[in-house]
N, CA, C and O of each residue as an XYZ file, in Angstrom:
596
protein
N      76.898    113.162    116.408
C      76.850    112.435    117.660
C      77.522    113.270    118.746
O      78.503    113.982    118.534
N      76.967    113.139    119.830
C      77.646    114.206    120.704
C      78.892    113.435    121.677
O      78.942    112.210    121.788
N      79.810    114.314    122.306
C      80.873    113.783    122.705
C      80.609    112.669    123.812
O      79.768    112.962    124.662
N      81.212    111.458    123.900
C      80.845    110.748    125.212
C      82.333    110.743    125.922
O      83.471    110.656    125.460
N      81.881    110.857    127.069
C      83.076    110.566    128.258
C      82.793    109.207    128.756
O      81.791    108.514    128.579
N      83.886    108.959    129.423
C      84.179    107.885    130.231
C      85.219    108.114    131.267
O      86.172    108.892    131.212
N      84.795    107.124    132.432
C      85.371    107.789    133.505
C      86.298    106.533    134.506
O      85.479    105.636    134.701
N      87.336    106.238    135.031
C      88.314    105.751    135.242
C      88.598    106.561    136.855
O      88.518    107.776    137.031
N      88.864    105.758    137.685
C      88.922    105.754    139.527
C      90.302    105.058    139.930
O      90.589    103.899    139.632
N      91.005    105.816    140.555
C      92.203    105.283    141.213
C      92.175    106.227    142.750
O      91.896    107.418    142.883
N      92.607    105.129    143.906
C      92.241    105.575    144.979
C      94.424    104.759    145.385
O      95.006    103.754    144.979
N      94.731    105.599    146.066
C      96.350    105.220    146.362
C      96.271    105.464    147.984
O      95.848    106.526    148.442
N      96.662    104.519    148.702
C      97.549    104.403    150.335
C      98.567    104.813    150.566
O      99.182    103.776    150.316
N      99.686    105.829    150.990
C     100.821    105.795    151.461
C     101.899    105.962    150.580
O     101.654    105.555    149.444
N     102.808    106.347    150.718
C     104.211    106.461    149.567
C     104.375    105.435    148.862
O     104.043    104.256    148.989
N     105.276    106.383    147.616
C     105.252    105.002    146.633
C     105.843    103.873    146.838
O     105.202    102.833    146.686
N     106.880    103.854    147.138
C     107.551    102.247    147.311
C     106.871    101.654    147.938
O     106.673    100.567    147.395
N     106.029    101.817    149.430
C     105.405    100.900    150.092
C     103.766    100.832    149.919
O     103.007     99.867    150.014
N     103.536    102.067    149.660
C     102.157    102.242    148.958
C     101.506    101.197    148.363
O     102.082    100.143    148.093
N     100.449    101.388    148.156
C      99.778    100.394    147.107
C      98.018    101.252    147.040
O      97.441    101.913    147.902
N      97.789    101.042    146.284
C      95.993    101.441    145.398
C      95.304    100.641    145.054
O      95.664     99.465    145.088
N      93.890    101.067    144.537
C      92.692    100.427    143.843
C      92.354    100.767    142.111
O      92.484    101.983    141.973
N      92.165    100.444    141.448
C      91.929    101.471    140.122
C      90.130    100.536    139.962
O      89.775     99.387    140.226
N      89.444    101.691    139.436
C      88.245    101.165    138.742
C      87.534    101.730    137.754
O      87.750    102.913    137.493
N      86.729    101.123    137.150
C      86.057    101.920    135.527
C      84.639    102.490    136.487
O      84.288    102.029    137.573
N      84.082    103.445    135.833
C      82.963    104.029    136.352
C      81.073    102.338    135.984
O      80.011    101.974    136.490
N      82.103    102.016    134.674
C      80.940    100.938    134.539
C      80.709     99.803    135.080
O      79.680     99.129    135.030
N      82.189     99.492    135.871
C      82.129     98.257    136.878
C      82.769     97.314    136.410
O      83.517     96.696    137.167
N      82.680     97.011    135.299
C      83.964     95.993    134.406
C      84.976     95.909    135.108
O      85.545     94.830    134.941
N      85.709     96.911    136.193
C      86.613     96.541    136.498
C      86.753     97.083    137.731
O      86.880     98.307    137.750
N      86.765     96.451    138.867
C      86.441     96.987    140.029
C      87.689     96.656    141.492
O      87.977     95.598    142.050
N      88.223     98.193    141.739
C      88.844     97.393    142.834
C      90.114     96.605    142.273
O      90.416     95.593    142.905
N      90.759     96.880    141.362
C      91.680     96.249    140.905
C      93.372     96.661    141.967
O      93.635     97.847    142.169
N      94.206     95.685    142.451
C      94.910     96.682    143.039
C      96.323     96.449    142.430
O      96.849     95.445    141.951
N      96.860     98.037    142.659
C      98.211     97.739    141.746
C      99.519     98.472    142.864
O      99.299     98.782    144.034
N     100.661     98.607    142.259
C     101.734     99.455    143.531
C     102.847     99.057    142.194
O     102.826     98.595    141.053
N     103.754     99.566    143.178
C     105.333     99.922    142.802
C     105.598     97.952    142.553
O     105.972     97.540    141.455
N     105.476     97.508    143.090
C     106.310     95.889    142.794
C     104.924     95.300    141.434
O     105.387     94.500    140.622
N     103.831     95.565    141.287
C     103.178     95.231    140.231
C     103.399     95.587    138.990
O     103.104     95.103    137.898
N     104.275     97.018    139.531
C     104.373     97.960    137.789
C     105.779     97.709    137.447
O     106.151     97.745    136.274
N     106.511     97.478    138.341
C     108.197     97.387    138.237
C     108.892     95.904    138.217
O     109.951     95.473    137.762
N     107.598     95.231    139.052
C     108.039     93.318    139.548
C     107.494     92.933    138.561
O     107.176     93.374    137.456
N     107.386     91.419    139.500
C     106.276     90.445    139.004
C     105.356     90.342    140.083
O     105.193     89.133    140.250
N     104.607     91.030    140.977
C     103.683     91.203    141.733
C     102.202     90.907    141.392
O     101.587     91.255    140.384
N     101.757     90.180    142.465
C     100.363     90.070    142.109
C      99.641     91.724    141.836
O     100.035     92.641    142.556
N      98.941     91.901    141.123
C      98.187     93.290    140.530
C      98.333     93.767    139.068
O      98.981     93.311    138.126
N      97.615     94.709    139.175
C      98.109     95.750    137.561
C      98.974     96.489    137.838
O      99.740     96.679    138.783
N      98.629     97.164    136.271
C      99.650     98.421    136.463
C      99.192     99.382    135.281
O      98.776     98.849    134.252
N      99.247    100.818    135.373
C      98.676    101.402    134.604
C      99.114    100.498    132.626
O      98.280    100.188    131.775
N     100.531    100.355    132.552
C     100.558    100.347    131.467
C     100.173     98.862    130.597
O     100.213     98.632    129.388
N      99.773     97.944    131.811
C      98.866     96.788    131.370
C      97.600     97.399    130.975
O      97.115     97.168    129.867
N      97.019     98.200    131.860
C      95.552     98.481    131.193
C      95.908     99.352    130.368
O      94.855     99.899    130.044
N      97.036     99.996    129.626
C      96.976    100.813    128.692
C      97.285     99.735    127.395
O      96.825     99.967    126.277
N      98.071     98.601    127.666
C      97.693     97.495    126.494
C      96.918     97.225    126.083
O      96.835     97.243    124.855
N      95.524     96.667    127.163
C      94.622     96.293    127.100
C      93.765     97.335    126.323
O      93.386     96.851    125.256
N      93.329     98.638    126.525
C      92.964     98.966    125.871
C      93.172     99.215    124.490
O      92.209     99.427    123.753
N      94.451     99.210    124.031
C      94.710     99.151    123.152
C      94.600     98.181    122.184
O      94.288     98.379    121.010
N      94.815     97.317    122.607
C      94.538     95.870    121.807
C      92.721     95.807    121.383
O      92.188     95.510    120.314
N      92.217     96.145    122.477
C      90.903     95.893    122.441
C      90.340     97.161    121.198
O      89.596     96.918    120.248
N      90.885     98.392    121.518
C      90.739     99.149    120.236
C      90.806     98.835    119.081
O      89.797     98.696    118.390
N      91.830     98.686    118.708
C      92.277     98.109    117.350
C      91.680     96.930    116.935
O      91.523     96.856    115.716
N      91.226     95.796    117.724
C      90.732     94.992    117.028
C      89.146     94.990    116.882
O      88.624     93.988    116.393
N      88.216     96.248    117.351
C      86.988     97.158    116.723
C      87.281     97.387    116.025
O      86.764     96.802    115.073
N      88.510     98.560    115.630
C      88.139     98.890    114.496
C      88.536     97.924    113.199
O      88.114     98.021    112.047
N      89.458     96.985    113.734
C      89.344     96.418    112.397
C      88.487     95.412    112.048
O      88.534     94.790    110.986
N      87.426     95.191    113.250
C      85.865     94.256    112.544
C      85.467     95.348    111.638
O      84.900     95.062    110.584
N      85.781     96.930    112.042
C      84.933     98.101    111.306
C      85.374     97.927    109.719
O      84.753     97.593    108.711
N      86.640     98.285    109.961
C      87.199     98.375    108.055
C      86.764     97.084    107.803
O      86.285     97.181    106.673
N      86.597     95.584    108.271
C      86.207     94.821    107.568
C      85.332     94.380    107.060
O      85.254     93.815    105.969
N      84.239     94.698    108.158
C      82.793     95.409    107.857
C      82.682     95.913    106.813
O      82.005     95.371    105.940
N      83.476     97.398    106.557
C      83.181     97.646    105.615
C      83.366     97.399    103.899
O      83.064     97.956    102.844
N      83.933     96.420    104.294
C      84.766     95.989    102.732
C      83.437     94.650    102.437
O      83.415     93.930    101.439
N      82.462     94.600    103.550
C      81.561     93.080    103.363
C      82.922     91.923    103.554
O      83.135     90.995    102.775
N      83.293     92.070    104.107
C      84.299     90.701    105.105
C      84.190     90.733    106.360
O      84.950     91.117    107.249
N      83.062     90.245    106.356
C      82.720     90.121    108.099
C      83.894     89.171    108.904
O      84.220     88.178    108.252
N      84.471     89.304    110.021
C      85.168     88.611    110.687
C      84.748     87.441    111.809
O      84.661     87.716    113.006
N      84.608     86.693    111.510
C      84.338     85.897    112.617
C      84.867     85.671    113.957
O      84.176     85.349    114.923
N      86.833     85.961    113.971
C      87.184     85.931    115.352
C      88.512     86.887    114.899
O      89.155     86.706    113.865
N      88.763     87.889    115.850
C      89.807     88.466    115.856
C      90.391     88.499    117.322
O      89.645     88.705    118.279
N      91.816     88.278    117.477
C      92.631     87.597    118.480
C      93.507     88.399    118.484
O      94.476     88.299    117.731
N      93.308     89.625    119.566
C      95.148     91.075    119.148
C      96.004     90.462    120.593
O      95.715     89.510    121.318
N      96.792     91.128    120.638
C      97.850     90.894    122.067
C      98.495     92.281    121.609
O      98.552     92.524    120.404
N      98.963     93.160    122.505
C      99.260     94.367    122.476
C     100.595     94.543    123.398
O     100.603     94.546    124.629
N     101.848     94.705    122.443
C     102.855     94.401    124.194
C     103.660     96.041    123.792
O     104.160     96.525    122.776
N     103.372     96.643    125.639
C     103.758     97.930    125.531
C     105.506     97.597    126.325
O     105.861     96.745    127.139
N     106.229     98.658    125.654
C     107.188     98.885    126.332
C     107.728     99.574    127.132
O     108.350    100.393    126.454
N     107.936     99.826    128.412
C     108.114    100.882    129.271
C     109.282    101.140    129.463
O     109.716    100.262    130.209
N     110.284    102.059    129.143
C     111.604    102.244    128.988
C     112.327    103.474    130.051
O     111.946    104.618    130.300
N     113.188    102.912    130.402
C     113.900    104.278    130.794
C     114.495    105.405    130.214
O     115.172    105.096    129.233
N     114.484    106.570    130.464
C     115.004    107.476    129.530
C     115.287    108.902    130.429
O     114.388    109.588    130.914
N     116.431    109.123    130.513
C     117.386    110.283    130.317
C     116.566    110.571    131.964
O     116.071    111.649    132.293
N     116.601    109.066    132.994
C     116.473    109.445    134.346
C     114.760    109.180    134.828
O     114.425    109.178    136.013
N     113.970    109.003    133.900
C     112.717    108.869    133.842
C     111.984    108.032    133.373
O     112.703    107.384    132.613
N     110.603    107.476    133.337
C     110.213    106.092    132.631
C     109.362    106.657    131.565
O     108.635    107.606    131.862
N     109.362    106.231    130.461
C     108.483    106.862    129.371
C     107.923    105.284    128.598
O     108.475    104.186    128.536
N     106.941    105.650    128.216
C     106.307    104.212    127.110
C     106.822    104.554    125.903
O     106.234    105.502    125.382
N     107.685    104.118    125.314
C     108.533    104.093    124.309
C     107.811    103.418    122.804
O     107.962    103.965    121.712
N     107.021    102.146    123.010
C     106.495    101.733    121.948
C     105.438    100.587    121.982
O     105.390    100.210    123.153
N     104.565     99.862    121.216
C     103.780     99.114    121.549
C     103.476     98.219    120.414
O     102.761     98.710    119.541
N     103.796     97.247    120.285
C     103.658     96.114    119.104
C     102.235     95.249    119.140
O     101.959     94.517    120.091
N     101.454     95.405    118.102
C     100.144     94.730    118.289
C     100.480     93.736    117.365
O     101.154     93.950    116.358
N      99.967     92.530    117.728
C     100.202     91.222    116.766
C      98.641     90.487    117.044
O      98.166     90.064    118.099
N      97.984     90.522    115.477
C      96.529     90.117    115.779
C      96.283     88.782    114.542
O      97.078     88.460    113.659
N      95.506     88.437    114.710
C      95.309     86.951    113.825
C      93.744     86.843    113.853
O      93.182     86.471    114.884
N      92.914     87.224    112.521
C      91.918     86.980    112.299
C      91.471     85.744    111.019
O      92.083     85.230    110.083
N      89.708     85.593    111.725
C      89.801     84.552    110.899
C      88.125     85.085    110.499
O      87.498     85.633    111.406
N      87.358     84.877    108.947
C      86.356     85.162    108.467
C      86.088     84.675    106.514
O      86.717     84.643    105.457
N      84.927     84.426    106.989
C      84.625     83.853    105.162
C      84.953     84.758    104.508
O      84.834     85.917    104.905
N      85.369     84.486    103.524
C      85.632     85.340    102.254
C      87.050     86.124    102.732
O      87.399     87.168    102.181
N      87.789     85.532    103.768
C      89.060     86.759    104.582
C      90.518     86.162    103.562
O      90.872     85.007    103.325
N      91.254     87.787    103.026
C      91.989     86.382    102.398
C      93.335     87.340    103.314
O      93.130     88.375    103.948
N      94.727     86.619    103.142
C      95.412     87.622    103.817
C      96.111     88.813    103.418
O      96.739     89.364    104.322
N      96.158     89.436    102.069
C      96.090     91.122    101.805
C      95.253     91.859    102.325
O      95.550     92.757    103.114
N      93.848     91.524    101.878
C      92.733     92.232    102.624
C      92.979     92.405    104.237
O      93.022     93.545    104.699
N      93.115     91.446    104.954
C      93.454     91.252    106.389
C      94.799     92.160    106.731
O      95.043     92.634    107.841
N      95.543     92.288    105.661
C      97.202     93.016    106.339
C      96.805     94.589    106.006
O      97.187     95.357    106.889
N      96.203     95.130    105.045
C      95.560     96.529    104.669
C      94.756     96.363    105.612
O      95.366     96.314    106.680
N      93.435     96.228    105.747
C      92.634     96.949    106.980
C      92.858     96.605    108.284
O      91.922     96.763    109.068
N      94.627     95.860    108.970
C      95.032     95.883    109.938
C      96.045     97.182    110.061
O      96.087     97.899    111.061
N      96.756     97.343    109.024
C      97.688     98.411    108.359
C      96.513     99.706    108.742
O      97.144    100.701    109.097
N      95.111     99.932    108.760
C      94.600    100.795    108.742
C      93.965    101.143    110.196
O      93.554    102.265    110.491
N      93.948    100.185    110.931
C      93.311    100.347    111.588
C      94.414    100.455    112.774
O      94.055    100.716    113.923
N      95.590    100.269    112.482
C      96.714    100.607    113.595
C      96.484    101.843    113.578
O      96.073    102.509    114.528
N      96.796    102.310    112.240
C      96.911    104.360    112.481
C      94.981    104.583    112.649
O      94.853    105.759    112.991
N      94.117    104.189    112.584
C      93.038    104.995    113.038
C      92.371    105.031    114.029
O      91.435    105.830    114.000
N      92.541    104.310    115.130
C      91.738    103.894    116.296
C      92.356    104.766    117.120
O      93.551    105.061    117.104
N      91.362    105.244    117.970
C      91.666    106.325    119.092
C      92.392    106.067    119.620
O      93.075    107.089    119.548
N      93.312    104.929    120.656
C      94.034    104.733    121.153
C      95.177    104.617    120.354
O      96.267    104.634    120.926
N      95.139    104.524    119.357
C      96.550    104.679    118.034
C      97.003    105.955    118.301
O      97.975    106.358    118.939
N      95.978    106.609    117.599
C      95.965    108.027    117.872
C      96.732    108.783    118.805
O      97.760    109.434    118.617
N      95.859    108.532    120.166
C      96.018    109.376    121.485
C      97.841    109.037    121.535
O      98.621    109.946    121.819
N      98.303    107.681    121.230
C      99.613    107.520    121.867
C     100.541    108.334    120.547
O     101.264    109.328    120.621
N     100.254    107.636    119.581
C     101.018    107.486    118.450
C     102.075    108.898    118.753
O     103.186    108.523    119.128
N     101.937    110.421    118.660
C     102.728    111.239    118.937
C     103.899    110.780    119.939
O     105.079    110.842    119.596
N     103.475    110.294    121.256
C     104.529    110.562    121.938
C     105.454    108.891    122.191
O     106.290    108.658    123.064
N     104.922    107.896    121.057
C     105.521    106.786    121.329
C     107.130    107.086    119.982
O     107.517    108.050    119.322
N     107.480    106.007    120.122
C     109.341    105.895    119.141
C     108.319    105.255    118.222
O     108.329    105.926    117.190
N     107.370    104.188    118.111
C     106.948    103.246    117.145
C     105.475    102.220    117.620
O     105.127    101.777    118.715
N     105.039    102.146    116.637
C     103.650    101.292    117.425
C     103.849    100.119    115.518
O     103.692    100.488    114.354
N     104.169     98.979    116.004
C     104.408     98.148    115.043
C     103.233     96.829    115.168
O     102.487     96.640    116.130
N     103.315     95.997    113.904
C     102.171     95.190    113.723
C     102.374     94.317    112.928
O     102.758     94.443    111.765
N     102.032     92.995    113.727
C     102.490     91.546    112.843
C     100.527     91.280    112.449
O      99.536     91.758    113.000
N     100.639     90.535    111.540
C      99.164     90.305    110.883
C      98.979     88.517    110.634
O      99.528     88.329    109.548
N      98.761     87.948    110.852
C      98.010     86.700    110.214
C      96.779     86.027    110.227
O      95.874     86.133    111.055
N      96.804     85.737    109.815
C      95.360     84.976    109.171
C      95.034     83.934    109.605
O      95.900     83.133    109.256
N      94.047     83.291    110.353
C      94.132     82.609    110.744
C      93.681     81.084    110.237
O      92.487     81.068    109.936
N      94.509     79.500    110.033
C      94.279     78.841    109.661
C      92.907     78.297    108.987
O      92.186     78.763    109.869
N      92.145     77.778    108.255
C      91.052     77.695    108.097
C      90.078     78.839    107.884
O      88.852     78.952    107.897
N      91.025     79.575    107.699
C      89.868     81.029    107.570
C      88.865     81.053    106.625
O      88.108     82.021    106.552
């Protein structure tokens, strides 16, 4: 398969403290989003890069683990991640320090070993695992199953 790109738009106004920007995906999903210094640091209306770096993340991980479950023939019926990154200070500077995914799936035949192994697997294999995993302290993971499964 040949390599695919994807492409990501941020347009910024004026210095940072008073500044403020746009961010957008090239596919439109997300358009015009606006973020600044009191969105990434406050509680300000907007984003902030390291919300959409949750987001993607969460959304990663819980592909690939329809994938490993897929492949075991345990199809999933609903998988539910939340991804909470931490943005830390360090030695004068802000660094993303770590990111805890806590996901809760539910599917016939799902029991919860199967569910904690191909969540266990799919933390370390998904590209966004990946891409961070080097430069984070820890990327940790709560698992359950969800009632009635």
């Amino acid at each position: 398969m040949a390599d695919i790109q994807r492409q990501g738009q941020a347009h910024w106004k004026g210095d940072l403290r008073t500044g403020s920007g746009t961010t957008s995906t090239s596919s439109g999903a997300l358009r015009d989003l606006p973020y600044s210094v009191p969105s990434r640091f406050e509680s300000a209306k907007g984003t902030n890069p390291e919300e959409l770096i949750a987001a993607a993340h969460a959304s990663c991980f819980s592909m690939m683990l329809a994938k490993l479950l897929g492949d075991q023939k345990k199809t999933p019926r609903d998988i539910q991640t939340k991804a909470t990154l931490t943005l830390s200070q360090r030695d004068g500077g802000w660094k993303i320090s770590k990111i805890h995914l806590e996901t809760e799936a539910s599917g016939e035949g799902l029991d919860e070993e199967t569910l904690k192994k191909a969540a266990g697997q799919a933390k370390e294999q998904c590209p966004i695992s990946v891409l961070l995993k080097p430069g984070l302290e820890a990327i940790t993971l709560d698992v359950r199953l969800k009632p009635g499964a």
